[in-house]
C-alpha positions as CSV (number, residue, x, y, z in Angstrom):
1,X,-18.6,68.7,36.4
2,X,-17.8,72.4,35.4
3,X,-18.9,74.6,32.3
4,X,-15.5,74.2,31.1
5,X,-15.8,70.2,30.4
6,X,-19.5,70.3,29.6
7,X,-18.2,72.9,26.5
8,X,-15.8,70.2,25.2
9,X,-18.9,67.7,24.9
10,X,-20.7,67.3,22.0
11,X,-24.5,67.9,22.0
12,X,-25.7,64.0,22.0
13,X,-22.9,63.5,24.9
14,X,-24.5,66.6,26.9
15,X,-28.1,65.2,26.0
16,X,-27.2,62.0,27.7
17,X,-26.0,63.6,30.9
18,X,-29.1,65.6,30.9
19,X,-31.0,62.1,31.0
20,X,-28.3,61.2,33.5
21,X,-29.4,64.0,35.9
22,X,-32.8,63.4,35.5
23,X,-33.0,59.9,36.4
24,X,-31.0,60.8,39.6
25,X,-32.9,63.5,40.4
26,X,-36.3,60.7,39.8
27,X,-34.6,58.7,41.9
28,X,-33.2,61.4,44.8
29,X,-37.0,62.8,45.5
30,X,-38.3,58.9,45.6
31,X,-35.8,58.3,48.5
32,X,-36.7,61.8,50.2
33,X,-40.7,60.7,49.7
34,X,-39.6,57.3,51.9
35,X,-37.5,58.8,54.0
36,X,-33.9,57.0,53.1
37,X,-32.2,59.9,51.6
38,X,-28.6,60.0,53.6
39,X,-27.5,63.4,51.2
40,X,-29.9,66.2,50.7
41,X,-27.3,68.3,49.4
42,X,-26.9,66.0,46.8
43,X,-30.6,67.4,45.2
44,X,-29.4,70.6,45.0
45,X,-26.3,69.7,43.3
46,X,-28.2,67.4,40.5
47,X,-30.8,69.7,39.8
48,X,-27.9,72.6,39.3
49,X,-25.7,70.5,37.2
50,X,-29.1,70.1,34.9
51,X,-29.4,73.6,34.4
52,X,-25.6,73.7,33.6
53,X,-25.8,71.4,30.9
54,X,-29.2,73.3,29.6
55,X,-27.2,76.3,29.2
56,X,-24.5,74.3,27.6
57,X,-27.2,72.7,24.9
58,X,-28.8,76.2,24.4
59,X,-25.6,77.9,23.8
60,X,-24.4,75.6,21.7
61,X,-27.6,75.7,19.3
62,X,-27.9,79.6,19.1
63,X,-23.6,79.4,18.1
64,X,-25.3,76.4,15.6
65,X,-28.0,79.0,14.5
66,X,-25.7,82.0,14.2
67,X,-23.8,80.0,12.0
């Protein structure tokens, strides 16, 4: 998902994909600890589209702020 579609969410839908990414994340470094992980790019990927959506949420509350 790029910045561009995260920016048309609202905050409670970007909040949600945040929980989203963190239970995959949970559950990508349980299946690296037992050794089934098939993807390890896929780590890298969640824990980057985390920070996207971060941004996204902190944008959107200093535009909220400066309001």
């Amino acid at each position: 998902m790029n910045a561009a579609e995260l920016r048309e969410k609202t905050p409670d839908e970007l909040r949600a994909e945040l929980e989203k990414l963190k239970k995959e994340s949970f559950n990508l470094r349980f299946q690296q600890a037992t050794g089934q992980m098939e993807n390890t790019s896929r780590m890298k990927a969640a824990r980057r589209e985390a920070a996207r959506v971060k941004t996204i949420l902190n944008e959107k509350a200093a535009a909220a702020a400066a309001e």
